[in-house]
N, C-alpha and C positions, 0 to 999 in steps of 0.2 A: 689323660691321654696315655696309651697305651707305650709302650714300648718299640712295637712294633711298626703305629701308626709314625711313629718319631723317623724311623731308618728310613719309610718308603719317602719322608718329606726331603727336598732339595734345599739348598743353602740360602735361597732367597724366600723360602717357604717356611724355614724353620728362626731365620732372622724376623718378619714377621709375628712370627706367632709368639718370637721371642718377648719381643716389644710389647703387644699386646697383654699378655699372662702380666708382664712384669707392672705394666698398669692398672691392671684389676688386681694383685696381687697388691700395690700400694694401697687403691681404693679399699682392699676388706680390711687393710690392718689398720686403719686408718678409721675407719667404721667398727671397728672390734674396741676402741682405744676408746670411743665414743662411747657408745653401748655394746654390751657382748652380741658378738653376731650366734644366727643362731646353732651355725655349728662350725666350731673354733678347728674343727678337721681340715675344714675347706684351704685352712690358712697353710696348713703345715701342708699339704696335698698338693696347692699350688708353687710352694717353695721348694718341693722335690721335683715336680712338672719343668719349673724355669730352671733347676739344675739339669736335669734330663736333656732340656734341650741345650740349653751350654754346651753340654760333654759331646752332644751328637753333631755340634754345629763346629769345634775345634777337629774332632774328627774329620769332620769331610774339609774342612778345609787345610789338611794337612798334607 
């Protein structure tokens, strides 16, 4: 998710999507621990994405 696509989302949109990443992000590390998933990018990709949206969701709600 882009950067950009992050700013135009509102606070009940970006709480969502919050949720959501942060359990598919459990799900791959969790499948990665298992067996190597097949690209361990995904993992670190997703872990920047769910920081992204923290920092954009503390902002607007400040």
């Amino acid at each position: 998710m882009k950067n950009a696509d992050i700013k135009k989302l509102n606070a009940g949109d970006l709480q969502n999507k919050l949720t959501e990443l942060k359990a598919e992000y459990l799900k791959t590390k969790l499948a990665h621990r298992i067996s190597p998933v097949e690209n361990p990018i995904q993992i670190r990709d997703l872990r920047r994405t769910i920081a992204r949206l923290e920092t954009e969701l503390s902002a607007k709600q400040q």
